[in-house]
PDB file of N, CA, C and O in Angstrom:
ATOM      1  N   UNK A   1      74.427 116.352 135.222  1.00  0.00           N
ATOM      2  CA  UNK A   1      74.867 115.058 134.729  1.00  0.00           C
ATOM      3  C   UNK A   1      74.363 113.967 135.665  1.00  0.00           C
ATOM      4  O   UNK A   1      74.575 114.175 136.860  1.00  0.00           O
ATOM      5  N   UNK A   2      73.669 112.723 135.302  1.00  0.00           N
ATOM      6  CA  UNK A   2      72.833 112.186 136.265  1.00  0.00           C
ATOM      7  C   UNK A   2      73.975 111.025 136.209  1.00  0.00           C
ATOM      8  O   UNK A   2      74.847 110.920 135.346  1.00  0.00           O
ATOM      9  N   UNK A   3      73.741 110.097 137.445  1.00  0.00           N
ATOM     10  CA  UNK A   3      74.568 109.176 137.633  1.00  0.00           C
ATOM     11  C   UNK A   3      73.951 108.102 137.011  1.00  0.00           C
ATOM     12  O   UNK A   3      72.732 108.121 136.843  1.00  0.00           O
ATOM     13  N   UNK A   4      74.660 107.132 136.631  1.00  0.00           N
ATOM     14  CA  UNK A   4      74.044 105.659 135.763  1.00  0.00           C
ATOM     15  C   UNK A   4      74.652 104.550 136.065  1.00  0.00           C
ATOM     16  O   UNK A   4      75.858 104.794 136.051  1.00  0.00           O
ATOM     17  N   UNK A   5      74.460 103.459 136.331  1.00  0.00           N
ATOM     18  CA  UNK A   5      74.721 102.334 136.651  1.00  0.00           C
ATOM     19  C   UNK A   5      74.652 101.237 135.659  1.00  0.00           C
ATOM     20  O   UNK A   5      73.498 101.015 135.295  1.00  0.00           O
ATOM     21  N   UNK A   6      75.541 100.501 135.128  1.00  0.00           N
ATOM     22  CA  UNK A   6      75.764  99.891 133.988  1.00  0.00           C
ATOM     23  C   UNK A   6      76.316  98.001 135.053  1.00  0.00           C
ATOM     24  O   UNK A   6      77.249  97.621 135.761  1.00  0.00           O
ATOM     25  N   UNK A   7      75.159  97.487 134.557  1.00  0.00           N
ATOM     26  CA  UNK A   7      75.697  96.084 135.256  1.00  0.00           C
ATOM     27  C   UNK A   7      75.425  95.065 134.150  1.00  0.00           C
ATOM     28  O   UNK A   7      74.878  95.401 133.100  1.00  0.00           O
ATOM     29  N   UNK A   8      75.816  93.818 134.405  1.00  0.00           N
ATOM     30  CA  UNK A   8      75.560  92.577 133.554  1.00  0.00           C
ATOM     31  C   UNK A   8      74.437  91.638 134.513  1.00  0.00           C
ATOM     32  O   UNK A   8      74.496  91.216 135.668  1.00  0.00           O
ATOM     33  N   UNK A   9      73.278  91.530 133.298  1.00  0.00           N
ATOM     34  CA  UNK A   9      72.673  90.381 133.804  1.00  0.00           C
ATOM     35  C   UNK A   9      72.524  89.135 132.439  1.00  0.00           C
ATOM     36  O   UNK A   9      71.797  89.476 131.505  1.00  0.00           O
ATOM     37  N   UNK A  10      73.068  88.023 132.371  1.00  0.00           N
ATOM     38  CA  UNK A  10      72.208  87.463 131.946  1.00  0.00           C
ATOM     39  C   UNK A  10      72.934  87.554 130.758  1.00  0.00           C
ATOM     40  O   UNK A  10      72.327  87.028 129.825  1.00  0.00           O
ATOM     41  N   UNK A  11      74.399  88.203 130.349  1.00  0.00           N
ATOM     42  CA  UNK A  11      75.423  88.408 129.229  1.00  0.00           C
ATOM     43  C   UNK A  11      74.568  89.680 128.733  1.00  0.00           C
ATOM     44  O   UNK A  11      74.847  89.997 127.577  1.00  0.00           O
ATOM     45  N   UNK A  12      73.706  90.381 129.279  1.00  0.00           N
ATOM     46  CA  UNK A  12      73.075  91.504 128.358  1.00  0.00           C
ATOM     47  C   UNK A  12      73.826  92.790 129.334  1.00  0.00           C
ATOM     48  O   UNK A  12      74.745  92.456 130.081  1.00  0.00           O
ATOM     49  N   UNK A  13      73.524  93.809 129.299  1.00  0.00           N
ATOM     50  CA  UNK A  13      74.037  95.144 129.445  1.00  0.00           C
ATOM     51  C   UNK A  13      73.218  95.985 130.249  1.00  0.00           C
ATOM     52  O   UNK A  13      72.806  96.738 129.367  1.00  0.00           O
ATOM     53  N   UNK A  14      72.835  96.278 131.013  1.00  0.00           N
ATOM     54  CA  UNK A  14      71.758  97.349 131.336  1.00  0.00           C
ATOM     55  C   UNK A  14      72.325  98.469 132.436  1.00  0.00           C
ATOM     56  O   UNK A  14      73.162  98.309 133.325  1.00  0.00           O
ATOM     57  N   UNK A  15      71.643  99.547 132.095  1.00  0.00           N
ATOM     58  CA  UNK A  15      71.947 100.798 132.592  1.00  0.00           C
ATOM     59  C   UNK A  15      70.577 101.508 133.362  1.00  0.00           C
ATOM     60  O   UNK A  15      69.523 101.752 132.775  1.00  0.00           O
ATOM     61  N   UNK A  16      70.865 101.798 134.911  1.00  0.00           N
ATOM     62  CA  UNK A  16      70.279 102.350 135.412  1.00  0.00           C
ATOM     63  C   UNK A  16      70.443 103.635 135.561  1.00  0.00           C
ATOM     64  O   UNK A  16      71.442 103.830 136.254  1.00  0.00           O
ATOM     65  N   UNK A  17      69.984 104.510 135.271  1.00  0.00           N
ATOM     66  CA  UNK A  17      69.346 106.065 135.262  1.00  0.00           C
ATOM     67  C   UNK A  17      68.790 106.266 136.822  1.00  0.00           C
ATOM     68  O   UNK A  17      67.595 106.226 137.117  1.00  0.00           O
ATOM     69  N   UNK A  18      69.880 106.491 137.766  1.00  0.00           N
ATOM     70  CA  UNK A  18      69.232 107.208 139.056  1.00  0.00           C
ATOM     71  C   UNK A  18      68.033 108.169 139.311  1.00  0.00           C
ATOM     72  O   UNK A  18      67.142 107.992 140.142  1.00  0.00           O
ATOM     73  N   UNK A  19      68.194 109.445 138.265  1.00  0.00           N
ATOM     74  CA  UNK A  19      68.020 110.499 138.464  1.00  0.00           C
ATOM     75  C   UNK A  19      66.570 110.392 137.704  1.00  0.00           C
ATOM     76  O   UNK A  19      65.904 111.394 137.965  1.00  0.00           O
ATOM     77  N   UNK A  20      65.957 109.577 136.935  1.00  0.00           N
ATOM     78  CA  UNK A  20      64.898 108.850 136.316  1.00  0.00           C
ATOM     79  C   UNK A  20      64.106 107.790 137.126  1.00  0.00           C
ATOM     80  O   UNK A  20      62.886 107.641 137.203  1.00  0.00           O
ATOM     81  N   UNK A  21      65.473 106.840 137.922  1.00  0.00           N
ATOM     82  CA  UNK A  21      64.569 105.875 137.988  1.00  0.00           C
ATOM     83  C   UNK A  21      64.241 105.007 137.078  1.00  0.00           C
ATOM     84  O   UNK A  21      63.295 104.260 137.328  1.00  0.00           O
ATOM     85  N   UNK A  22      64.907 104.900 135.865  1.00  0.00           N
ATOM     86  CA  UNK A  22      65.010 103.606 134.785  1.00  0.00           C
ATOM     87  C   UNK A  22      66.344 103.391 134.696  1.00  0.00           C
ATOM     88  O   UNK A  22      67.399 104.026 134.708  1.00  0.00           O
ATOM     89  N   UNK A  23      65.762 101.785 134.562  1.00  0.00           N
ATOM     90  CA  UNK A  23      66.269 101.179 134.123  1.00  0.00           C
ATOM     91  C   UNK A  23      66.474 100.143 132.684  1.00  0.00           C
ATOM     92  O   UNK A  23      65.834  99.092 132.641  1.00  0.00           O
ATOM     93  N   UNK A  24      67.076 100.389 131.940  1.00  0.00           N
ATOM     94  CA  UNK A  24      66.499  99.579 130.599  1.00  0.00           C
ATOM     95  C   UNK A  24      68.071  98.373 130.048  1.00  0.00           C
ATOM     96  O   UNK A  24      69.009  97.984 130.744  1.00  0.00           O
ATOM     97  N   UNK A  25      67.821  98.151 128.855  1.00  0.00           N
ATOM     98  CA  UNK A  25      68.731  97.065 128.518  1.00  0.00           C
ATOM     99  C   UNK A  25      69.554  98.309 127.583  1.00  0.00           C
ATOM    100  O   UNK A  25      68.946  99.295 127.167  1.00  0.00           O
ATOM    101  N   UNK A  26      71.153  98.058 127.318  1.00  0.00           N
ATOM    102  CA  UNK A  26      72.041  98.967 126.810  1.00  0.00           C
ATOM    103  C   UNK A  26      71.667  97.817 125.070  1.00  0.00           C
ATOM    104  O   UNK A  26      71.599  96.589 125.017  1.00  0.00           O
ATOM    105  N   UNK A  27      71.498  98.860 123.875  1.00  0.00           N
ATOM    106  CA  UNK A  27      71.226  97.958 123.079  1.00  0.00           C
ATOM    107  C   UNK A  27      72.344  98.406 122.175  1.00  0.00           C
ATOM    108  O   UNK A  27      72.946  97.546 121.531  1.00  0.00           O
ATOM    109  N   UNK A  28      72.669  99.648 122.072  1.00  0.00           N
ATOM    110  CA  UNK A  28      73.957  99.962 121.359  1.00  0.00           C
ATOM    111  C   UNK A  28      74.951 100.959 121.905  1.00  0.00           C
ATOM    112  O   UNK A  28      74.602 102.101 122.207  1.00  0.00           O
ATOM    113  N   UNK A  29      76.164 100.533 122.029  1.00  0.00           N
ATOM    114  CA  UNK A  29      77.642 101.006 122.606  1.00  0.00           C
ATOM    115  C   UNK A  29      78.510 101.776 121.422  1.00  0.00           C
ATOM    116  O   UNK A  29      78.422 101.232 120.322  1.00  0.00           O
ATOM    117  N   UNK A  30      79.310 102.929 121.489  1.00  0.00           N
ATOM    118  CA  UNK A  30      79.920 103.565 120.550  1.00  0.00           C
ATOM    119  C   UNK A  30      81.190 102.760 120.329  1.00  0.00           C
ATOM    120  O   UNK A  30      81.803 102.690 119.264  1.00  0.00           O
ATOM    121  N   UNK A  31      81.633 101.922 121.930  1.00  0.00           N
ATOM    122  CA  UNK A  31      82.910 101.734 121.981  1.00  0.00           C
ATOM    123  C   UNK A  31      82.957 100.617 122.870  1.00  0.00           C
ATOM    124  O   UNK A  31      83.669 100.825 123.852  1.00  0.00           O
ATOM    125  N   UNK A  32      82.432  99.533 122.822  1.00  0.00           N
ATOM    126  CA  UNK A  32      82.941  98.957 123.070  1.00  0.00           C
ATOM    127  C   UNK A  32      84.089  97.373 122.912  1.00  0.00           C
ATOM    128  O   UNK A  32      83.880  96.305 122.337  1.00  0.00           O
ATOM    129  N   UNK A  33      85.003  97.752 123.514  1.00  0.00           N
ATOM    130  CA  UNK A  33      86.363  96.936 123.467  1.00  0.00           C
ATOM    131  C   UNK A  33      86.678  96.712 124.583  1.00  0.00           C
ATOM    132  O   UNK A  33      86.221  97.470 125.438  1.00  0.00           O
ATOM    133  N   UNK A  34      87.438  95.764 124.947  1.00  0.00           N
ATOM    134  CA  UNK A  34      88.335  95.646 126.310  1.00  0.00           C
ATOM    135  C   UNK A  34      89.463  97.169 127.040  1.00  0.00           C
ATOM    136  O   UNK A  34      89.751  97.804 128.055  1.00  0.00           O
ATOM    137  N   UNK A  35      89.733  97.003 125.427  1.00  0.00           N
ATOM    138  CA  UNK A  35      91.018  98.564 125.885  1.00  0.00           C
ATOM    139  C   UNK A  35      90.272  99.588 125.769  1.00  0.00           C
ATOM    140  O   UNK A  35      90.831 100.569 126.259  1.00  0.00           O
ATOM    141  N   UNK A  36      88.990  99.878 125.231  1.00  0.00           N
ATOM    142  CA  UNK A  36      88.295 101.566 124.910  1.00  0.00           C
ATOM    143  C   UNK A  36      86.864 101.206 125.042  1.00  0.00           C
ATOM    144  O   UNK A  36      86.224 100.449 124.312  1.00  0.00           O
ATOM    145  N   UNK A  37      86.455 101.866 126.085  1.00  0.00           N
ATOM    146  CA  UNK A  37      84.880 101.549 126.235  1.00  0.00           C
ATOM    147  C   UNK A  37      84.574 102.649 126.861  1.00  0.00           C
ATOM    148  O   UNK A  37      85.120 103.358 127.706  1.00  0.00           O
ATOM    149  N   UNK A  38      83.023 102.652 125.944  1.00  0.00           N
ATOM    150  CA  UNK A  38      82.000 103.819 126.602  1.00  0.00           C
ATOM    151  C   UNK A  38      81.502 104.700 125.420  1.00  0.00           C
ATOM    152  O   UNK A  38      81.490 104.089 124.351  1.00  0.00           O
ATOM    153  N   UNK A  39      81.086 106.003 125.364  1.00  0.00           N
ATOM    154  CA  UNK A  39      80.923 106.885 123.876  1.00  0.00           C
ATOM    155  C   UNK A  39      79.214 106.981 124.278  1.00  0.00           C
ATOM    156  O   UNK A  39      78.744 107.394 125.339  1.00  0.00           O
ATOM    157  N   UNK A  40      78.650 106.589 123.371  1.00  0.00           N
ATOM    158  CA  UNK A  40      76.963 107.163 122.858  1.00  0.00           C
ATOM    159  C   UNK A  40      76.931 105.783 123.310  1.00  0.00           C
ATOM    160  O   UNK A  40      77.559 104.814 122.883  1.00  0.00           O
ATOM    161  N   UNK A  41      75.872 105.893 124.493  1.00  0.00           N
ATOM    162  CA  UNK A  41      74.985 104.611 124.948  1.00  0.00           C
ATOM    163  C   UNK A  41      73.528 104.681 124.604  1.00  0.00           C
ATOM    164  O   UNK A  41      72.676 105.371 125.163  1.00  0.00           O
ATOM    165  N   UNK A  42      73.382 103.889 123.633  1.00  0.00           N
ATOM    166  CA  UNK A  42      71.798 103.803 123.317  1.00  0.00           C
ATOM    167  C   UNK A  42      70.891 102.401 124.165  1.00  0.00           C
ATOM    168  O   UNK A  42      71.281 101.235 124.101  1.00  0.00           O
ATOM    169  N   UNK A  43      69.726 102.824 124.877  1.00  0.00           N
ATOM    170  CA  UNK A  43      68.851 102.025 125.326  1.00  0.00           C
ATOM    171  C   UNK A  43      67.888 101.796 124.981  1.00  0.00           C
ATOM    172  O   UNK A  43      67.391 102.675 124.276  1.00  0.00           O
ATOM    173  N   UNK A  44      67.032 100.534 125.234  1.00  0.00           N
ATOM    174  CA  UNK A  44      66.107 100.325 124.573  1.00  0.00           C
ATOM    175  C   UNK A  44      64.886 101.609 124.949  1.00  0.00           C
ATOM    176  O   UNK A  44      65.075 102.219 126.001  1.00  0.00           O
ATOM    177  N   UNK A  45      63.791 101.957 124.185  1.00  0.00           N
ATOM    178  CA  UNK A  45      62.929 102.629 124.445  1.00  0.00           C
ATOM    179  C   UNK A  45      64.006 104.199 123.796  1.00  0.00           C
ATOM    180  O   UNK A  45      63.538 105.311 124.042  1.00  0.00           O
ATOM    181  N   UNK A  46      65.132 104.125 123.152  1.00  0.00           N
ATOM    182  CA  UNK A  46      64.929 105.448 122.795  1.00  0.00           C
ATOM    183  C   UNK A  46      65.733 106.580 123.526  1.00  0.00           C
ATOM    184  O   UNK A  46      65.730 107.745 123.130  1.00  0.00           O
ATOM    185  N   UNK A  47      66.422 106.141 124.626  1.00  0.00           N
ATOM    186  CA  UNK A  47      67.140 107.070 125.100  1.00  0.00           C
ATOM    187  C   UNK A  47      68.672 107.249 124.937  1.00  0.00           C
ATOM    188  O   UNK A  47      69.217 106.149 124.848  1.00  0.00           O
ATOM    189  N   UNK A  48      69.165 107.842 124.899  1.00  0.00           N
ATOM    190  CA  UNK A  48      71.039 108.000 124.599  1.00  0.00           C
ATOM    191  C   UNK A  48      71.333 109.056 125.433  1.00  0.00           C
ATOM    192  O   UNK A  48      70.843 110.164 125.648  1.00  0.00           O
ATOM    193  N   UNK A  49      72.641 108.154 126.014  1.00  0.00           N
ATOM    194  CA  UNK A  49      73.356 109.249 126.787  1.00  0.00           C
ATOM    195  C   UNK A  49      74.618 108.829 126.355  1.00  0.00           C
ATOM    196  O   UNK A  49      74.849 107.792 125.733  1.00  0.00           O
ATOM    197  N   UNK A  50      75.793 110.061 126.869  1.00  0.00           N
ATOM    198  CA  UNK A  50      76.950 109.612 126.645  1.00  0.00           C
ATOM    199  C   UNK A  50      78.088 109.502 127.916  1.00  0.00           C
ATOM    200  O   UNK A  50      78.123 110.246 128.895  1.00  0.00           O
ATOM    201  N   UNK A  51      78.817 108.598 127.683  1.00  0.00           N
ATOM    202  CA  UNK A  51      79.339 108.372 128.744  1.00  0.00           C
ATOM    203  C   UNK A  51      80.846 108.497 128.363  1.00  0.00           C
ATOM    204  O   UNK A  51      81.110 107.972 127.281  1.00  0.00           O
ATOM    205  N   UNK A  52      82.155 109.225 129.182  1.00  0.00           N
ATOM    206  CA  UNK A  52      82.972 109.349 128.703  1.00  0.00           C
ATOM    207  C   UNK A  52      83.968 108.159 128.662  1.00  0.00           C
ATOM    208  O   UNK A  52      84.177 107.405 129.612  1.00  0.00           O
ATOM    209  N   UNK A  53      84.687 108.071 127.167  1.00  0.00           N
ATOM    210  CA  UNK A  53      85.053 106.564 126.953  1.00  0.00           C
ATOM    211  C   UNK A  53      86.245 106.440 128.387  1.00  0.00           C
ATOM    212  O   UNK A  53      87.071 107.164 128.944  1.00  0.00           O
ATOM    213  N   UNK A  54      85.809 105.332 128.488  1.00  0.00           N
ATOM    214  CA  UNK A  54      87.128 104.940 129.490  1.00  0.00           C
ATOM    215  C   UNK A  54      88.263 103.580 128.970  1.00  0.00           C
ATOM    216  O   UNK A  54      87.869 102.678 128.231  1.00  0.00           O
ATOM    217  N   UNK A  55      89.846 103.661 129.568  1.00  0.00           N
ATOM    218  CA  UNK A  55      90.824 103.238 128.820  1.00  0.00           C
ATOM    219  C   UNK A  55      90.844 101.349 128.756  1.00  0.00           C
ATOM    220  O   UNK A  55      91.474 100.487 128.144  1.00  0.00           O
ATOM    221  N   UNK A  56      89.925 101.394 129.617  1.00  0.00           N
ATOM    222  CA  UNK A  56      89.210  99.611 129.866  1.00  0.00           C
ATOM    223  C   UNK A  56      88.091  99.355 130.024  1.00  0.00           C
ATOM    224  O   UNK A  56      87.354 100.060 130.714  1.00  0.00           O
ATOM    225  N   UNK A  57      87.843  98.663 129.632  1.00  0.00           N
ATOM    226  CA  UNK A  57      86.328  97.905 130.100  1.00  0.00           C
ATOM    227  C   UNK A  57      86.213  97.699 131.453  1.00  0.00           C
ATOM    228  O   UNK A  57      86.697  96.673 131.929  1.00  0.00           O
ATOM    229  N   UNK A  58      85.620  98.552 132.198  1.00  0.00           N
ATOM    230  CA  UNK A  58      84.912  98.711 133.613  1.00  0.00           C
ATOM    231  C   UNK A  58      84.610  97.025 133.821  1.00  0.00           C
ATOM    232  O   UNK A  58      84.296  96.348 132.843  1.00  0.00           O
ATOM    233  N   UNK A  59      84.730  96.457 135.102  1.00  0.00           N
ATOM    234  CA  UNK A  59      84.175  95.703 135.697  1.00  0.00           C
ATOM    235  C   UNK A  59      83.357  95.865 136.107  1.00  0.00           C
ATOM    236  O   UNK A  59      83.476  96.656 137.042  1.00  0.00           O
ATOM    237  N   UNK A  60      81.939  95.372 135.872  1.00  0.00           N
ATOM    238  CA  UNK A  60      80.539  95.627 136.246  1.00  0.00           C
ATOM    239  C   UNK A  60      80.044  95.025 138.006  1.00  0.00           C
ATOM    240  O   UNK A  60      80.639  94.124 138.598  1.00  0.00           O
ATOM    241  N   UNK A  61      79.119  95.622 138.431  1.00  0.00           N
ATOM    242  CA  UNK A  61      78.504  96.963 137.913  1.00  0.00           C
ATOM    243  C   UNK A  61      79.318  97.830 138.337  1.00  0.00           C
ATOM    244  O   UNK A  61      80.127  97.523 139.213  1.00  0.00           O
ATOM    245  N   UNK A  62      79.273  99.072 137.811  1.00  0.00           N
ATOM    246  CA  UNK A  62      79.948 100.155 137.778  1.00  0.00           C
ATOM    247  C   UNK A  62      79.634 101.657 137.878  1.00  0.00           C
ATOM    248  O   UNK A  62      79.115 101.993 136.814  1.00  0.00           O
ATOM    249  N   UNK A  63      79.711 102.442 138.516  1.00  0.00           N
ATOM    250  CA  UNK A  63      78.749 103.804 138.585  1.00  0.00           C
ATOM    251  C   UNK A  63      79.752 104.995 137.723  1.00  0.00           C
ATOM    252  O   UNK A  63      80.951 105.174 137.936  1.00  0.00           O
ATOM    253  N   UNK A  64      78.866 105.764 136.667  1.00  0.00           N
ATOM    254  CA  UNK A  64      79.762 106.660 135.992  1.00  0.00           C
ATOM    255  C   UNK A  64      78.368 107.729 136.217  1.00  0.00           C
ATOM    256  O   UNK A  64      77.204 107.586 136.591  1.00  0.00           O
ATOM    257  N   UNK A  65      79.512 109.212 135.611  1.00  0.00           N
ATOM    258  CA  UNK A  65      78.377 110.111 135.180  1.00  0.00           C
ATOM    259  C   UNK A  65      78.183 110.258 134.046  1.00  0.00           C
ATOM    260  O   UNK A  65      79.048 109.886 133.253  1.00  0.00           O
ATOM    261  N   UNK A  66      77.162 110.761 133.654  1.00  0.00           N
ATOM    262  CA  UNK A  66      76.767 110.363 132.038  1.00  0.00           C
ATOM    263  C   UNK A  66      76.256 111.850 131.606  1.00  0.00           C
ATOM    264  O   UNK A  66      76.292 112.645 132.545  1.00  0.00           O
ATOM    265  N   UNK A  67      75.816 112.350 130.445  1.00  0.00           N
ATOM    266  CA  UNK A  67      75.422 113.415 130.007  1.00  0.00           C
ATOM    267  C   UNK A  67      74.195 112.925 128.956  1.00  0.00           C
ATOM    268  O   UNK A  67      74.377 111.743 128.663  1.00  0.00           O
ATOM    269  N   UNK A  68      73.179 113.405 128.404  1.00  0.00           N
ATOM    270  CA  UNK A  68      72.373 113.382 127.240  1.00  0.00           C
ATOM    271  C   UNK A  68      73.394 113.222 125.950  1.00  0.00           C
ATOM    272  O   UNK A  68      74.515 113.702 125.783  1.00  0.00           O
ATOM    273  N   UNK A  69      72.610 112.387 125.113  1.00  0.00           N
ATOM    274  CA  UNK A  69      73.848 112.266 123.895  1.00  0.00           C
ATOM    275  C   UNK A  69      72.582 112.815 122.452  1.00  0.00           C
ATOM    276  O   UNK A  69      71.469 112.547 122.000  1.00  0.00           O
ATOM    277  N   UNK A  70      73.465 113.497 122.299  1.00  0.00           N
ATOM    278  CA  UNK A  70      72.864 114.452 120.982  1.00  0.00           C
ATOM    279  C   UNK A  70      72.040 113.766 120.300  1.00  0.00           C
ATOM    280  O   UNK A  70      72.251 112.562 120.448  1.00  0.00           O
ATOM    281  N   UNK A  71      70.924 114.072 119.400  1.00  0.00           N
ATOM    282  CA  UNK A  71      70.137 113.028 118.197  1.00  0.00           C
ATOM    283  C   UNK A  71      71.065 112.862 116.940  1.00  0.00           C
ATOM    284  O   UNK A  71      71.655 113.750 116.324  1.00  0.00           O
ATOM    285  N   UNK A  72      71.051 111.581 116.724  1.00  0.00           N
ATOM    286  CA  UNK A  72      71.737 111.482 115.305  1.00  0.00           C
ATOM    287  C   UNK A  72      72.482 110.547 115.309  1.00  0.00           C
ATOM    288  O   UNK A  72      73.132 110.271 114.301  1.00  0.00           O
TER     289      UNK A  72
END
């Protein structure tokens, strides 16, 4: 499970991929809300991982572990 880094620049979203070495813009969220955030993180270029939802919206930036998120 690689570690990922999810910060705000700029009102946009982006998630760094340690274990890669990318970094890209978060373009679609499963879940996000103030009270329930996280699920299937899609980035630009095509990649998804999932991140397990958490009961608030993280204050950025923020370090989680993440897993590959299934196709579909």
């Amino acid at each position: 499970m690689p570690v990922v880094i999810f910060r705000e620049r700029n009102a946009q979203l982006y998630c760094y991929v340690a274990k890669l070495d990318l970094e890209a813009k978060v373009t679609g969220m499963e879940f996000d809300r103030h009270d329930y955030w996280g699920g299937r993180v899609e980035l630009e270029g095509g990649k998804c991982y999932y991140v397990n939802p958490q009961d608030a919206k993280p204050v950025f930036p923020v370090s989680l572990r993440a897993s590959r998120a299934e196709l579909g």
